[in-house]
C-alpha positions in Angstrom: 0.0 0.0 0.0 1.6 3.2 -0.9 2.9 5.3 1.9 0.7 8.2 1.4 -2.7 5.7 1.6 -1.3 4.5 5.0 -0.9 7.9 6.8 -4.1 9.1 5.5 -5.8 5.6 7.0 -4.3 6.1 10.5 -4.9 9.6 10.4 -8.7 9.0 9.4 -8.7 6.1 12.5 -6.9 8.7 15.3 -9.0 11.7 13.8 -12.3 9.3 14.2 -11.2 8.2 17.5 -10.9 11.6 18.9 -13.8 12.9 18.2 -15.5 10.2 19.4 -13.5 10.3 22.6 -13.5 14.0 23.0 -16.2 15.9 25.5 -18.5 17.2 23.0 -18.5 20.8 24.6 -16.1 21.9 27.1 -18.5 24.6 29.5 -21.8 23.9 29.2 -24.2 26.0 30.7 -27.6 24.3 32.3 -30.1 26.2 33.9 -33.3 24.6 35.9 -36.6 26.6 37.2 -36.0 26.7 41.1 -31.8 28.1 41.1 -32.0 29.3 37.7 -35.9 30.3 36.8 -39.2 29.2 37.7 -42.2 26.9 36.2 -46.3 26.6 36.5 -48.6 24.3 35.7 -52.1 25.7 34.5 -55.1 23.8 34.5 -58.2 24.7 33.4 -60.3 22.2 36.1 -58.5 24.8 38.6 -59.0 28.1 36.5 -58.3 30.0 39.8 -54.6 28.3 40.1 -53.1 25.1 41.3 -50.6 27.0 43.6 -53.6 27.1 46.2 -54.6 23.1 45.7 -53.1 20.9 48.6 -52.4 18.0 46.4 -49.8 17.2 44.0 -50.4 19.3 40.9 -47.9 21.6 42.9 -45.2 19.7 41.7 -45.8 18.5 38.4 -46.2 20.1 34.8 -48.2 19.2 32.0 -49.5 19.4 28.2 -52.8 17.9 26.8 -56.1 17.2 27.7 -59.4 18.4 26.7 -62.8 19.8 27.0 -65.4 18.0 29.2 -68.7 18.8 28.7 -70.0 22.4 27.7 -67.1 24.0 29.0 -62.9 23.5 28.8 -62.9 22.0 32.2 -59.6 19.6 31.6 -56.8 21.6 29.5 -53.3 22.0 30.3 -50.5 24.4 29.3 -46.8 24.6 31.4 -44.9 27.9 31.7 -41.1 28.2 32.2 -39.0 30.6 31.9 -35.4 30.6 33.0 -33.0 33.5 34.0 -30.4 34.3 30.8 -28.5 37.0 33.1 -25.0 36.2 32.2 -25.7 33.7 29.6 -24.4 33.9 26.0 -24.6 32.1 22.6 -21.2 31.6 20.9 -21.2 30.9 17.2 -21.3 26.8 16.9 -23.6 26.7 20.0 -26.8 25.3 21.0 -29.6 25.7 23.3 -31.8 23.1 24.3 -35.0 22.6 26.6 -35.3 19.5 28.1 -38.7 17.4 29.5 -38.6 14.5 31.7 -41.8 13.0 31.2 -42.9 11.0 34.1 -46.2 8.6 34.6 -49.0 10.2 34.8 -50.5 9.6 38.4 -49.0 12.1 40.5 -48.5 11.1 44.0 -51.5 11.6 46.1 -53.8 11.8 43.7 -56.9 10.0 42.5 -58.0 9.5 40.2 -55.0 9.3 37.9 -54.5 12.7 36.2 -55.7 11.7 32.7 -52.9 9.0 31.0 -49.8 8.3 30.1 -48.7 8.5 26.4 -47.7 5.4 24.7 -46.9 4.6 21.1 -50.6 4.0 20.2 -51.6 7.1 22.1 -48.8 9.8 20.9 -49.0 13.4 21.6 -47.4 16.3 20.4 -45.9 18.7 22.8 -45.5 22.1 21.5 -42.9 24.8 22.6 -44.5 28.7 22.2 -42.9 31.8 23.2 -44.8 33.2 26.3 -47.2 36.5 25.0 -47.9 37.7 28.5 -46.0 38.6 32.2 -46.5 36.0 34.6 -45.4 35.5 38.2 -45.0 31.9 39.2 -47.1 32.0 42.7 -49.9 34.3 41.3 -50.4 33.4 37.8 -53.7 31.2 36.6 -55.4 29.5 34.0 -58.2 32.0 33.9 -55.7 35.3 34.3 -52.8 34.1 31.3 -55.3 32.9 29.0 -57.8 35.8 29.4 -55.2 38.4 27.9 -52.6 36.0 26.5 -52.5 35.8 22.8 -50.7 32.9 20.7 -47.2 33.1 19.8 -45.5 31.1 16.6 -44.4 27.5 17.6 -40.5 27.0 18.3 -40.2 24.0 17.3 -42.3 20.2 18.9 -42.5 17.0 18.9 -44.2 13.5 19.5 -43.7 12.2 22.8 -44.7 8.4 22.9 -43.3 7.1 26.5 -42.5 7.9 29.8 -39.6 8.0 32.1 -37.0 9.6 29.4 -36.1 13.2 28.9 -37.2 14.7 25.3 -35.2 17.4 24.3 -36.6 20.9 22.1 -33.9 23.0 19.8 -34.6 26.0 20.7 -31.5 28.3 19.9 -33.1 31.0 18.0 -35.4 32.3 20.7 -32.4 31.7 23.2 -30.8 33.9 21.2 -33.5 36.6 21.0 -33.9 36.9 24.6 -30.0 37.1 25.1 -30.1 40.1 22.5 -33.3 41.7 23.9 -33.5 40.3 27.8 -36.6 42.4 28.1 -38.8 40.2 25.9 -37.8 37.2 27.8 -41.3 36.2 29.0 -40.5 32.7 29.2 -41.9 29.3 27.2 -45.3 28.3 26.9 -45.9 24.5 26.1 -48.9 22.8 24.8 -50.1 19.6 23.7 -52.9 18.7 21.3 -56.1 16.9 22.3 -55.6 12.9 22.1 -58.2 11.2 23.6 -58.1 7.8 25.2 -61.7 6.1 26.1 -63.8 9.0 28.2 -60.7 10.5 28.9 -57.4 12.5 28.0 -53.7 12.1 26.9 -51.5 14.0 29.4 -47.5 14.5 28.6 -46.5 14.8 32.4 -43.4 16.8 33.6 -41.5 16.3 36.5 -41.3 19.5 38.7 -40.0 18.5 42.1 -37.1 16.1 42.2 -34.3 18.0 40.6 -32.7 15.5 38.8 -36.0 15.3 37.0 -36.8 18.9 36.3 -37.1 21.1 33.1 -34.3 22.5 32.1 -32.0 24.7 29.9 -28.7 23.7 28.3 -26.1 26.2 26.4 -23.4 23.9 24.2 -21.0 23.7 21.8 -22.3 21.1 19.3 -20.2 18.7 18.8 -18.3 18.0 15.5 -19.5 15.3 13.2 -16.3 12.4 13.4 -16.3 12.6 9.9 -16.3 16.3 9.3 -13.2 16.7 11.7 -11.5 13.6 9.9 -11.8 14.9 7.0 -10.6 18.0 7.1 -7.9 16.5 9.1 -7.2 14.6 5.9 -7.2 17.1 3.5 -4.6 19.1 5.5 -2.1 16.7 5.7 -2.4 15.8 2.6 -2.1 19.5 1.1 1.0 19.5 3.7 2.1 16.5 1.5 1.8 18.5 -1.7 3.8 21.1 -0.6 6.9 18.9 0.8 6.8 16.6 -2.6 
């Protein structure tokens, strides 16, 4: 095999391996409502606020549900917004919101808060920009969606099991806030209506343990093994050029 075909294989291998091997960003940033920010659950079967209920919708969020009856008794929406103070977005970053979704039957309560979604029962969750000013231990579903308008989707996607983290891309409205912190009213979530017998799909999120909790991650993205071999490659071998 000629000489120049071997170095370019091992270099291609050790490049590979490297990338593979290497910490895909080096100082990450990762924010979580509680230290960082905070996060409400509002639900439209307590349209004067959950923050007063003595069960466990305290400590949970959650997307879906639907309309019992004559009136909207049984939606869901989640806000969260985290504190950017400090926080930037280099150029080959990323930020990413993350959901743990957990089984639906918060602790304490009965019935079961609506259920779980599965790969026959999917739901979409939906990631909005907040429209209105909202304070975590005052906020309700009657006061935000009374003046609250809708804001253009981020970005979503089909969540179709529990006890995982699903993770949302979105850098652009990271970056907004970061250039304008004044508009920084937070995320809204949502989830469409999937309905399950007589009742409703709910994407639960955890909200109490912190290992568990929303949160907000600012990170290099990592480069792809083959894009870093191979321009790797190319420079040795236009280093080989030169020296023939």
């Amino acid at each position: 095999m000629p000489a120049r075909t071997v170095a370019l294989a091992a270099l291609l291998s050790v490049s590979a391996l490297a990338a593979v091997t290497a910490p895909a960003h080096a100082d990450p940033v990762k924010l979580q409502p509680g230290p960082n920010g905070k996060d409400v659950l509002l639900y439209s079967g307590f349209g004067g606020g959950v923050q007063a209920y003595a069960g466990d919708f305290r400590n949970i969020l959650a997307v879906g549900g639907g309309p019992a009856g004559p009136t909207a008794s049984h939606f869901t929406r989640t806000l969260i917004k985290f504190d950017l103070t400090g926080v930037t977005l280099n150029p080959g970053e990323k930020a990413t919101l993350g959901l743990y979704v957990r089984n639906n039957d918060p602790v304490g309560e009965s019935p079961s808060f609506g259920v779980s979604p599965t790969p026959g029962l999917p739901i979409t969750v939906s990631v909005l920009p907040a429209t209105q000013p909202w304070t975590e231990t005052v906020v309700t579903w009657n006061s935000y969606t009374a003046t609250a308008t809708t804001g253009a989707t981020i970005t979503s996607t089909v969540v179709d099991s529990i006890g995982k983290y699903y993770t949302f891309d979105v850098t652009p409205q990271v970056q907004a806030w970061i250039d304008n912190p004044a508009t920084n009213l937070g995320f809204e979530l949502r989830g469409n209506t999937v309905v399950s017998g007589r009742t409703y799909v709910y994407a639960i999120f955890d909200s109490s343990a912190a290992a568990n909790r929303p949160y907000l991650e600012v990170a290099a993205v990592p480069e792809p093994a083959s894009a870093l071999a191979g321009t790797l490659a190319l420079g040795i071998l236009a280093a080989r050029r030169r020296r023939a």
